[in-house]
Structure formats: structure tokens, C-alpha cells
C-alpha positions as CSV (number, residue, x, y, z in Angstrom):
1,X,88.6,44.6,115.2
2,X,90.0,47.7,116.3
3,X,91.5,48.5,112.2
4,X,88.2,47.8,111.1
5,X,86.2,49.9,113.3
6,X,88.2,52.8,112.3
7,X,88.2,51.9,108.7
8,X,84.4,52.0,108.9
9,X,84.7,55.5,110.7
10,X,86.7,57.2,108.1
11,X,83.9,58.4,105.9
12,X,82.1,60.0,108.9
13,X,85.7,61.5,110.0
14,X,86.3,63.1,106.4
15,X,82.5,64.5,106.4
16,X,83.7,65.9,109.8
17,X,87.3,67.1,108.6
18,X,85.2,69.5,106.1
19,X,82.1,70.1,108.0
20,X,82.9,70.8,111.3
21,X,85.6,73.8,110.8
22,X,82.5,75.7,109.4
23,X,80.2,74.6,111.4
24,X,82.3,76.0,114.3
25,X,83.1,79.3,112.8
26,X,79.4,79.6,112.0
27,X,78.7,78.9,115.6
28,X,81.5,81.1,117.4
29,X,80.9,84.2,114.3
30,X,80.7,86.7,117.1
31,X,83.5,85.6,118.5
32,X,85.6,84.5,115.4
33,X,84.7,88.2,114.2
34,X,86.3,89.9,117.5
35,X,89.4,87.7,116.7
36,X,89.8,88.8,113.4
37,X,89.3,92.5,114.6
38,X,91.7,91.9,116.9
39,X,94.4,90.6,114.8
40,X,94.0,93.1,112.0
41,X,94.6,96.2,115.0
42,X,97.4,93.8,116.7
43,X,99.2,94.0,113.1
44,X,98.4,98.0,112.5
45,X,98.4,100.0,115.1
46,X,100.3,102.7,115.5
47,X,100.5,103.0,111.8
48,X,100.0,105.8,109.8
49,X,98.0,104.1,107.0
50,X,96.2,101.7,109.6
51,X,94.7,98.4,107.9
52,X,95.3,99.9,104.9
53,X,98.7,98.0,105.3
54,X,97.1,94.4,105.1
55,X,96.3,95.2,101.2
56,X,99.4,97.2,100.6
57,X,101.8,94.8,102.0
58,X,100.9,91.9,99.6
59,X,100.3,94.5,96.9
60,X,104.1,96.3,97.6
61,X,105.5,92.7,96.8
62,X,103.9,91.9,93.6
63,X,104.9,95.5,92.5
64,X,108.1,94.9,93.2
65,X,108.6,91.9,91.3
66,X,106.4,93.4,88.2
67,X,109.2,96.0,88.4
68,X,112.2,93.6,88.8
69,X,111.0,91.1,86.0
70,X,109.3,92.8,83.7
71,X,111.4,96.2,83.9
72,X,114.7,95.6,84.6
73,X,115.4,91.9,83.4
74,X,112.5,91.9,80.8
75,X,112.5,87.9,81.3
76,X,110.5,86.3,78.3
77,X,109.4,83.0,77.9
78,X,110.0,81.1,74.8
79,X,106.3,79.9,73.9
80,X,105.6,84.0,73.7
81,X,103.6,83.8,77.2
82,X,104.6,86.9,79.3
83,X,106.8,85.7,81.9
84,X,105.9,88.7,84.3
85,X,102.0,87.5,83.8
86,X,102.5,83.7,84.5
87,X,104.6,84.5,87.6
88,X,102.1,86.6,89.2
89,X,99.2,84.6,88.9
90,X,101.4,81.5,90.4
91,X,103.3,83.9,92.5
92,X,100.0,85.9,94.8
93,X,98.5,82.6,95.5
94,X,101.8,80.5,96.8
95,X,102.7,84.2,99.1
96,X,98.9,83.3,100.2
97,X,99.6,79.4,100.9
98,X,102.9,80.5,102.9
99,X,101.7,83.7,104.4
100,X,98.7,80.9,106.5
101,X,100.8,78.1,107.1
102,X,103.1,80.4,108.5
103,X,101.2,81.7,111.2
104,X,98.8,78.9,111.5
105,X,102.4,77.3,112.8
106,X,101.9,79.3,115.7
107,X,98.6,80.5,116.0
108,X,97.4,78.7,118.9
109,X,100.5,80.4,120.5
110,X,99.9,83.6,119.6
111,X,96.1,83.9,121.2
112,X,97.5,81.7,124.3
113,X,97.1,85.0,126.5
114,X,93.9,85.9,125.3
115,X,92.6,82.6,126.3
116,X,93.9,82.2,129.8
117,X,91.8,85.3,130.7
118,X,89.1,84.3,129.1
119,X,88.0,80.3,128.2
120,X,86.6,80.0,124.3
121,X,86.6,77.4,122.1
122,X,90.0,76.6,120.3
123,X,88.7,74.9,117.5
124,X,88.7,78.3,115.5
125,X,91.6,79.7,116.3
126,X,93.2,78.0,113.0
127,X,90.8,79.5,110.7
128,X,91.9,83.4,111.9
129,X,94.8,83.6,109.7
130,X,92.9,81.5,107.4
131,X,90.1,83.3,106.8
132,X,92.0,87.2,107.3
133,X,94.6,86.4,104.5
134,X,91.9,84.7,102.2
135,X,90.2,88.3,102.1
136,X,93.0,90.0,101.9
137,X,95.2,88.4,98.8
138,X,91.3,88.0,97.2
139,X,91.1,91.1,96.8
140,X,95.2,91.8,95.9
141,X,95.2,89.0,93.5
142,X,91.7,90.5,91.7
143,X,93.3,93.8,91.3
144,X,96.4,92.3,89.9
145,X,94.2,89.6,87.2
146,X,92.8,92.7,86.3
147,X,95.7,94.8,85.2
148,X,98.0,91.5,84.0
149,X,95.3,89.8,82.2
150,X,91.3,91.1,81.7
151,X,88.4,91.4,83.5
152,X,87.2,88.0,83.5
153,X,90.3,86.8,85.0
154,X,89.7,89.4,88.0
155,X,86.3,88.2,88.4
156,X,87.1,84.7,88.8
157,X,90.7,85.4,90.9
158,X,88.8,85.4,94.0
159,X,87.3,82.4,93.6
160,X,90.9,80.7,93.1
161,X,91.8,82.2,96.3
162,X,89.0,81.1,98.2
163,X,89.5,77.5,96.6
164,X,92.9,77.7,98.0
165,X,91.9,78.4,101.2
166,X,89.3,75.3,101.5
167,X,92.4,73.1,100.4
168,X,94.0,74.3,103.1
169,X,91.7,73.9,106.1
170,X,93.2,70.6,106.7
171,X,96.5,71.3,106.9
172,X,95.8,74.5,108.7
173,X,94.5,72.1,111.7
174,X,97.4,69.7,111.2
175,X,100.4,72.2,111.7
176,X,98.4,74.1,114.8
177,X,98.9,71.2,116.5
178,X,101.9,69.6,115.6
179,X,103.5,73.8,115.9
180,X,102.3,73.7,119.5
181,X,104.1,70.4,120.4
182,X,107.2,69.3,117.8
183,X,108.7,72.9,117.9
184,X,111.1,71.7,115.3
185,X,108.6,72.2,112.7
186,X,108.8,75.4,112.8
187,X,112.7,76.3,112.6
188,X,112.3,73.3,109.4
189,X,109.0,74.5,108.0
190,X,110.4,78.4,106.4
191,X,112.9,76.1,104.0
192,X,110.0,73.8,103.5
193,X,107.7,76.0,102.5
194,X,110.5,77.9,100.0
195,X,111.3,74.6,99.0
196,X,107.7,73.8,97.0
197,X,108.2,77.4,95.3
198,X,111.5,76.1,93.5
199,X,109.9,72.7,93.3
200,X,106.6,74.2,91.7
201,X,105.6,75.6,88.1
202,X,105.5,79.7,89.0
203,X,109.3,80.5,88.4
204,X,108.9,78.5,85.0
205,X,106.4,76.3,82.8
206,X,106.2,72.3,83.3
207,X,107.5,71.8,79.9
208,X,111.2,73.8,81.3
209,X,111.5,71.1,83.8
210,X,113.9,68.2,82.6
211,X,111.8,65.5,81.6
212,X,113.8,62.9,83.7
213,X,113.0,65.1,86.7
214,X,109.3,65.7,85.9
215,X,107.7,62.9,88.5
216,X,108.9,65.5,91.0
217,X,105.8,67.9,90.0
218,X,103.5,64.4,90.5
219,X,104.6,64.5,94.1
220,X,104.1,68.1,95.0
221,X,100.4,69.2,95.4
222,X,101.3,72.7,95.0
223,X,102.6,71.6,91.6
224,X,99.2,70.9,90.6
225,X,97.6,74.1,92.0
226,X,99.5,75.8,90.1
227,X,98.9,74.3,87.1
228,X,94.8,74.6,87.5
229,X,95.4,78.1,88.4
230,X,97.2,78.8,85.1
231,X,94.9,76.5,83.4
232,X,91.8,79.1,84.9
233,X,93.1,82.2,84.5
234,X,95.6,82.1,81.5
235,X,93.8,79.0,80.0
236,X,97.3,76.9,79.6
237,X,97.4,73.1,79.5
238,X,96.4,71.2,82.6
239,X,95.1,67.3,82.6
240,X,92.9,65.3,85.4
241,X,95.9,64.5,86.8
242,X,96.7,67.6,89.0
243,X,92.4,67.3,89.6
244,X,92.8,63.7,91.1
245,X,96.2,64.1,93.1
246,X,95.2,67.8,94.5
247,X,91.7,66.2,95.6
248,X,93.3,62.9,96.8
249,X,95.6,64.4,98.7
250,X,92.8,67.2,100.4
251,X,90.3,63.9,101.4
252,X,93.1,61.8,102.8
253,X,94.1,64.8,104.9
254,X,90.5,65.6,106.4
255,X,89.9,63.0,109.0
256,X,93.5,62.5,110.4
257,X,93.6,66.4,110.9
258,X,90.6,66.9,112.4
259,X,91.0,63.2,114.6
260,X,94.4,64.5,115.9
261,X,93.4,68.1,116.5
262,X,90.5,67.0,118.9
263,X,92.2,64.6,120.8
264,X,94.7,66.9,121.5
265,X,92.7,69.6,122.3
266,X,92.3,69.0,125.9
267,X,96.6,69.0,125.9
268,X,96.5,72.0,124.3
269,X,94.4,73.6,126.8
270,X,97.1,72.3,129.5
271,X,99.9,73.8,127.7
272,X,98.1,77.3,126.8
């Protein structure tokens, strides 16, 4: 009875996977705004160029590899596509996806002091590095559509980004929680997280993966970011397979994130 009360629930506890997290931010703005300050003078002060580092950080790095691929080892791909081009678009977003999950890891964590002096509502705390990176590489990875590919592709970059970052919301409450109490996550999670960049298509096309070894990209959501991504901005070849699997994979995560981070909520109060 039990299996089939909770089958009957899981509608309602997707709805509330994807509804709640802005509901809450909505509610809290004031203070989801003062956290965001906060964290953005945490990460620059005493810095000579201020927040200004936030956009130049990101920015530096696809510089740098611009430089390294496309002016030292002039990499080409066969099909005539730049190389330098393809990577970047794949490249910004995937820095994006690790740059949250890294510090969502240990988010809860890192505004444990602030919340001992003064009670607030947890339930936004993983949406600070969500939301503060999501502005940030927006705006890096417009800049960069802009001078790799055209206009269009800059106007529609933030978009992808923002996409990205509702995919993530999800997982974003997942790994808060499971950071806070399985502390081996986090010492596995950095090779994880490098792992799905040599397992996805931004260091080379699906068609250069060995055909035997091509169900891997089936099983790897970022896989089939990617590939939409491409398929957006560079208009390459992309089929309603990487739609169905990246949305599958998003609704199956929304109610058993959002169920474990609120029944654990109360523990996490304990431990903070």
C-alpha cells in the first residue's frame, strides 16, 4: 500500500522538484540577494580588479585555450568545422556544469557560520552558486559566441546557459546533501566530473568516437547537452534522442532530490 501511495505522489513530487526551488528563491530574494553579495566580495576582496575577476576568470581560461589550440597546435577537424570553435562552445558550458557542482558539493558547508548566528532558510543555499555562475559564464559565453561564431549565436548563448542551469537544479539539491553527509563524494566527485569531459563530445565530434564504443555517449547526459548545444549554436546534427534522455533523466531526478533534501533538512540543521 505503502509503494502505491508513493507511486501516486510522484507527479506532485516532480511538480514540487521544479517549482519549489523558485518559489523559495522568489520568497527569500532579499535574502538570496545578500547571499549572493556576499559571496561575490568573499571571492574578491582585497583584489585589485574587484568583481571584475568573476568575468575575467572564466574569460582567462577560454583565452588560453583559443591560444593553445588554435595558435600553437592549429588543430583542425576533418569535416572542415574549426576545432577551436566547436571546443569552446562545448568547452564554457561543461567549466559552467563543473564550476556549480563543485561548490554546490559544499555549499551548505561553506554558509554553515553564517547560519549559526543567524537562523534562515536552507532550502536556497544550493541555488547561490547556481544562480552567481549562471550570470557570470552567460555573459562569458555571449562574448565568446560572438567573436567565434556571429551575433545570433551570442544572442541565443545565454539562453543555453540558463537552460543548463534549470537541468541542473536537481542535482544541485542532490549533491548538497549527499556533500554534507557521505564526505567521500567529494574526494571521488573532481575525477568524476573530468571524467564526463573525456566521455563527452567537446574534445571531438560523435562521429570520432569508435562506433563499437558509441552506447557510451547514450549513457552520459552531458553527452547529449552537448550535442543540442552544437546543434543550437553551430547548427550540427543532433536527433530526439539526446531531447528524450536529457529530459528523462532531469524528471526522474526532480522528486527524489527535492524528497531527500527535505527530509534531511532538519539533520542538516543539527550538523550546521
Amino acid at each position: 500500500m505503502k509503494y502505491v501511495n508513493r507511486v501516486k505522489r510522484l507527479p506532485s513530487l516532480t511538480l514540487q522538484g521544479f517549482t519549489q526551488p523558485f518559489y523559495h528563491a522568489y520568497l527569500n530574494r532579499q535574502l538570496l540577494l545578500f547571499l549572493l553579495k556576499r559571496d561575490i566580495n568573499i571571492r574578491t576582496s582585497n583584489t585589485v580588479f574587484g568583481d571584475a575577476w568573476l568575468l575575467l576568470q572564466p574569460a582567462l581560461q577560454a583565452l588560453g585555450f583559443w591560444f593553445l589550440l588554435g595558435m600553437v597546435l592549429k588543430v583542425r577537424f576533418p569535416s572542415g568545422v574549426s576545432f577551436v570553435d566547436y571546443f569552446l562552445v562545448g568547452m564554457l558550458p561543461w567549466l559552467f556544469i563543473s564550476e556549480v557542482l563543485g561548490r554546490t558539493l559544499n555549499v551548505l558547508e561553506e554558509f554553515g557560520s553564517l547560519y549559526r548566528r543567524a537562523v534562515f532558510p536552507i532550502v536556497i543555499l544550493p541555488l547561490v552558486p547556481l544562480i552567481l555562475s549562471a550570470g557570470l559564464y552567460a555573459v562569458v559565453f555571449s562574448f565568446i559566441s560572438a567573436i567565434s561564431l556571429d551575433l545570433s549565436a551570442a544572442l541565443i548563448a545565454p539562453l543555453v546557459i540558463f537552460s543548463v542551469a534549470v537541468w541542473l537544479i536537481p542535482i544541485c539539491y542532490l549533491l548538497a546533501v549527499l556533500g554534507l553527509f557521505l564526505k567521500d563524494i567529494g574526494q571521488f566527485f573532481p575525477f568524476l566530473i573530468t571524467f564526463t569531459l573525456y566521455l563527452s563530445p567537446i574534445l571531438y565530434t560523435p562521429e570520432l568516437m569508435p562506433e563499437q564504443m558509441r552506447w557510451i555517449l547514450m549513457l552520459n547526459p552531458i553527452a547529449d547537452m552537448m550535442a543540442l548545444i552544437h546543434a543550437v549554436l553551430q547548427d550540427l546534427a543532433w536527433t530526439w534522442g539526446n531531447v528524450a534522455r536529457l529530459l528523462g533523466v532531469w524528471l526522474a531526478l526532480l522528486a527524489p532530490a527535492w524528497l531527500l533534501f527535505k527530509r534531511a533538512e532538519p539533520h542538516v540543521r543539527e550538523l550546521l
